[in-house]
Steps between C-alpha positions, in 0.01 A plus 500: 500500500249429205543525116400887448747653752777700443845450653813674506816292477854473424822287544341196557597182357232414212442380123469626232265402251620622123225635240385267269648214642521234749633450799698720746825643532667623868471822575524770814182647524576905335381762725125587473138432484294194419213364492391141610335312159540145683535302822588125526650273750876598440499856325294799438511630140557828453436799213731819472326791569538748221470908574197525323372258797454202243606175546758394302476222232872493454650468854345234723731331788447206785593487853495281745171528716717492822736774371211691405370476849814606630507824313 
């Protein structure tokens, strides 16, 4: 897994991060695709993919690296 790739996910336990602010809220992964914008030690960042295939500006999520692995 490397920042570029695209993923498809859902139902796993994740965060939320809310636009324009700070900070993330709990969430359950929605059904779909995304795309990997970040890797650290604990999580891997992830962007919404839109239809259009864009990456979203407005929906970006975390999730554990080892539930990420799992999926």
């Amino acid at each position: 897994m490397k920042i570029g790739d695209t993923v498809h996910l859902g139902g796993q336990k994740a965060e939320y991060s809310r636009f324009g602010k700070d900070g993330f809220s709990s969430c359950i992964l929605p059904e779909g695709t995304y795309v990997v914008i970040g890797i650290d030690d604990d999580y891997v960042n992830l962007a919404w993919r839109e239809v259009d295939g864009s990456v979203s500006r407005k929906h970006r999520y975390r999730i554990e690296r080892s539930a990420m692995e799992e999926a």
